[in-house]
C-alpha positions as CSV (number, residue, x, y, z in Angstrom):
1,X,-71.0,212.2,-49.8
2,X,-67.8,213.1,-51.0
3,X,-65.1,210.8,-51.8
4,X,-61.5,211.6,-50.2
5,X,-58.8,210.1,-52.0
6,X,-55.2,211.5,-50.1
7,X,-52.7,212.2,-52.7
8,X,-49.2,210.7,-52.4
9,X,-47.4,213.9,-51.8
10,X,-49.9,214.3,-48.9
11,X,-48.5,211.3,-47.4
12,X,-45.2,212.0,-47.9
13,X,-45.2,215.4,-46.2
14,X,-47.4,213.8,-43.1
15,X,-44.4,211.3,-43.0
16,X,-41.5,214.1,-42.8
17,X,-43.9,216.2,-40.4
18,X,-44.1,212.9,-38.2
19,X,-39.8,212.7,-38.7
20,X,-39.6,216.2,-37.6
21,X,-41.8,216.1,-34.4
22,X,-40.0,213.0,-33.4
23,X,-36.6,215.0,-33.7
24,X,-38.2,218.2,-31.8
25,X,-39.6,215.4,-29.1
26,X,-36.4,214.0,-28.6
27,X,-34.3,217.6,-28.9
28,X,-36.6,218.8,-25.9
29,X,-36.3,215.6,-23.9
30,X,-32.6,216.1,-23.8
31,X,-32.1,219.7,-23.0
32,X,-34.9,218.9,-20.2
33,X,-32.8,216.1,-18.9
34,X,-29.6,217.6,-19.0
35,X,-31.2,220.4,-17.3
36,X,-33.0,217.6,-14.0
37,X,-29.4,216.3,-13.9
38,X,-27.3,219.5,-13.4
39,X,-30.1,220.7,-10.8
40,X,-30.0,217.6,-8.7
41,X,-26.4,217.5,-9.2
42,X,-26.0,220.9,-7.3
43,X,-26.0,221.0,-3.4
44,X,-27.0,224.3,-2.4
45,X,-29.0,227.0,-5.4
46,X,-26.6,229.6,-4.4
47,X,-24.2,227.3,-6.9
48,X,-26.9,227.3,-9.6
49,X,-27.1,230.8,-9.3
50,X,-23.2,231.5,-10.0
51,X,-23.6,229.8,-13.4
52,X,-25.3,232.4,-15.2
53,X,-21.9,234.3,-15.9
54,X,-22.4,238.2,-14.6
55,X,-20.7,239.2,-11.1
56,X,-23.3,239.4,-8.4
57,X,-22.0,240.8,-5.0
58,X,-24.4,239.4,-3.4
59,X,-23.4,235.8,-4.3
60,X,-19.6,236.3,-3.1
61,X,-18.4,235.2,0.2
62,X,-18.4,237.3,2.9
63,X,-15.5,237.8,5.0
64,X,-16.9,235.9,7.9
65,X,-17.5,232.7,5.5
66,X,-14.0,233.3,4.4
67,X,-12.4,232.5,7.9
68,X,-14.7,230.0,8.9
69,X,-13.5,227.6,6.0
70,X,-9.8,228.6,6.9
71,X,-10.4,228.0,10.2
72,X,-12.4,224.7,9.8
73,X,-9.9,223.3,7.6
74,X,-7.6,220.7,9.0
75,X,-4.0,221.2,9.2
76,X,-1.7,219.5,7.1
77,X,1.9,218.7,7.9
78,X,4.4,218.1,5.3
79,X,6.6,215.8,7.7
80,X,5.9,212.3,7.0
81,X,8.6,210.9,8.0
């Protein structure tokens, strides 16, 4: 039978490992939220997709796309009178 007696420095150190896992916890937690909120804030992925900062043709209006939101927009008058 052998006796274990834990040192003090032992239980210091498991104390800062425990401090340090908490903070790695709670630094993952946040990027993962951050991350669930900017998803489910998006409507369509195409606008998820044009976050990631490099020109992709394919993710640019076409020219069809570009009349059919001139077209469906609703005139505006400047009169108000």
């Amino acid at each position: 039978m052998a006796i274990k007696v834990e040192h003090e420095l032992h239980t210091r150190r498991k104390g800062r490992n425990n401090g340090v896992g908490l903070l790695l916890v709670g630094f993952v937690a946040i990027v993962f939220g951050l991350t669930i909120v900017k998803v489910l804030n998006l409507e369509h992925i195409a606008e998820f997709e044009r976050t990631d900062h490099a020109l992709r043709p394919q993710l640019l209006p076409t020219d069809a796309e570009v009349e059919a939101q001139t077209n469906a927009a609703p005139a505006t008058t400047e009169d108000s009178e």
